[in-house]
N, C-alpha and C positions, 0 to 999 in steps of 0.2 A: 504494500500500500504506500503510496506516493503523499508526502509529508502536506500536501495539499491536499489531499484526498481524505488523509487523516484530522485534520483539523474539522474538513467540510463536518464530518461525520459527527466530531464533540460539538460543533454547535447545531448539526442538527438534534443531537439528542437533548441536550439542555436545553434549545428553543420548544422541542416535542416537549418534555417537561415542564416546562412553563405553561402552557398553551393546558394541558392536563389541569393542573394545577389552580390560575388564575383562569384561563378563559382566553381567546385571541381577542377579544375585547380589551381586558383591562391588560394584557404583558405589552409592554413598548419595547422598542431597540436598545433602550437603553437598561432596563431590566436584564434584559439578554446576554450584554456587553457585560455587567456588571456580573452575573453570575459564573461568567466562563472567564473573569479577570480579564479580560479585554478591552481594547479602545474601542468605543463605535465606531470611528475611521476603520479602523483594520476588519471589524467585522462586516462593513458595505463592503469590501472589498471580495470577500464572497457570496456574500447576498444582497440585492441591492435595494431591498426590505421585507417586513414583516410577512407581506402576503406570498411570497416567493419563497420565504423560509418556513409557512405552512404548509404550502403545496410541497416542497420535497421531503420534508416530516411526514406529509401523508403518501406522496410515494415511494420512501424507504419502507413506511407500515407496509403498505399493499405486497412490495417486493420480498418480503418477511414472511407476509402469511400465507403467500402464493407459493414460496419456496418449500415450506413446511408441510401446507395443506398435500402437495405434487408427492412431498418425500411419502408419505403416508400411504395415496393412493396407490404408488407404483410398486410399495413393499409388498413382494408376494409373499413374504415368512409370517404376518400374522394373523389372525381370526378378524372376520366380517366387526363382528361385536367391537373389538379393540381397535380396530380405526374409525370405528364410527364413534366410538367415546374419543379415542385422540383427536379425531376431525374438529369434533365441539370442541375439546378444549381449547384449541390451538383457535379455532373462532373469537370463544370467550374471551381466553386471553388477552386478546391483541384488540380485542371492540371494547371490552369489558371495562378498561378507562377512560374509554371517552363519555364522560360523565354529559346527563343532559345538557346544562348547560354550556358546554362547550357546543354542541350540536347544534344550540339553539346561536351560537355566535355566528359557526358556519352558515347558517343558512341566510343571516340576516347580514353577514359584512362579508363573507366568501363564497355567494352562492354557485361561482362556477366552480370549486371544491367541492362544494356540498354535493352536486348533481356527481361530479365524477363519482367521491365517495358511491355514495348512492351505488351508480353505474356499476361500480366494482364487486359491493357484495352483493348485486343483484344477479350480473354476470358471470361473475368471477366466482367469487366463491359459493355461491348457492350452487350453481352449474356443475361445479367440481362436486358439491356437494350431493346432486341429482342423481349424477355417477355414479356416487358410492353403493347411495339406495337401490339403483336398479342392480347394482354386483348381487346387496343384500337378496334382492327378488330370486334372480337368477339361481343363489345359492339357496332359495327356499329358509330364509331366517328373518324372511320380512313377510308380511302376510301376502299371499297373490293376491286378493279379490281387492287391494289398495290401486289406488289411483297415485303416483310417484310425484306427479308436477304438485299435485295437490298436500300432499305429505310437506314437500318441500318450499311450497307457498304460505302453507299454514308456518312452517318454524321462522320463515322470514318477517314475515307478517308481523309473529310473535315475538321476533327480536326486537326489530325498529320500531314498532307500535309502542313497546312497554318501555323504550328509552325515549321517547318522543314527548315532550312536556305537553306538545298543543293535543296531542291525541288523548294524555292522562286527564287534560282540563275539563275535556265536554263531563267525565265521571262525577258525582255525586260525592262530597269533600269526604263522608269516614270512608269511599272504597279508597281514594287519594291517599288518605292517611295511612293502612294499612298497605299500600301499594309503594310502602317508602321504604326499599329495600336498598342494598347495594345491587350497583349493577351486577357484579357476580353470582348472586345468588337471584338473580329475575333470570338468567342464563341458564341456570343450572335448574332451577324449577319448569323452566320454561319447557326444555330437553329432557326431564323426569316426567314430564305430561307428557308431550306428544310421543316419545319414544317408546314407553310406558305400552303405547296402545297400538302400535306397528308392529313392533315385532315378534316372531314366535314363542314360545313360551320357553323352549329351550333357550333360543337367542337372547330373549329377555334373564334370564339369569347370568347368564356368558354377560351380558353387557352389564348388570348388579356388581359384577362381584372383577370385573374387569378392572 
């Protein structure tokens, strides 16, 4: 790695960090600068502002979990059950901090981020994700009489729905208040429902105890 390439990398991750943390709202360049002990001058020097060092933030994420989600799929040494729990987690993971509010900054100061985003886990990793389910069918550990696209619209649905502030609003304030979990565990509840009811009964243990 090339000592340019290396640096890009620490203020990509400290600006990702930020941006987590505060919001792309409220972190400035100079926040940024200050965190990585840097001049602002020297950090325009690789970025030449905030919303350019959000969009490669988000496209190191997508390159991360595309890399990961890929490695999974193509591993032929383990069980249907154990990459469809690593699939989700490796989802989790990497969605799992971007906390409402940050989402709610993308859409309203970066919405041509937001739409990519969007594009990515609708495409990208659902798609990958589609894949898996049909291996599951093929191998008889997902139920046949299921509809696949549908399995896998409902957990998308279920994901961004439940982290989406304007879609939690139209609800009735105590579901809201009970609805106030970390995002990790609306992931993992999320994927305990619907997975719960797909797969075979064998499979469904194999994936318990995975």
């Amino acid at each position: 790695m090339s000592k340019k390439t290396s640096v890009e990398s620490k203020i990509l991750e400290k600006a990702y960090q930020l941006f987590l943390e505060k919001g792309y709202r409220h972190t400035t360049m100079d926040d940024i600068a200050q965190e990585l002990t840097m001049s602002k001058k020297t950090l325009y020097k690789y970025f030449p502002g905030k919303l350019e060092l959000l969009s490669a933030s988000f496209d190191k994420l997508k390159t991360k979990m595309t890399a990961k989600v890929e490695a999974i799929l193509d591993n032929r040494y383990i069980t249907f059950p154990l990459k469809l729990k690593s699939t989700l987690s490796v989802i989790a993971t990497h969605l799992a901090p971007i906390n409402p509010g940050l989402f709610e900054d993308l859409r309203e100061y970066a919405p041509e981020i937001w739409v990519e985003l969007q594009e990515y886990i609708n495409e990208s990793a659902f798609l990958r994700f589609q894949k898996l389910i049909e291996q599951g069918k093929e191998q008889g550990l997902v139920k046949n009489n299921l509809n696949v696209s549908l399995v896998v619209t409902l957990y998308a649905a279920a994901v961004q729905s439940l982290l989406d502030p304007k879609f939690l609003s139209q609800f009735p304030e105590n579901i809201r208040k009970e609805m106030s979990l970390p995002p990790s565990d609306i992931y993992d509840q999320a994927i305990t429902i619907i997975y719960n009811g797909i797969l075979t009964e064998d499979a469904r243990d194999e994936f318990t105890n995975a």
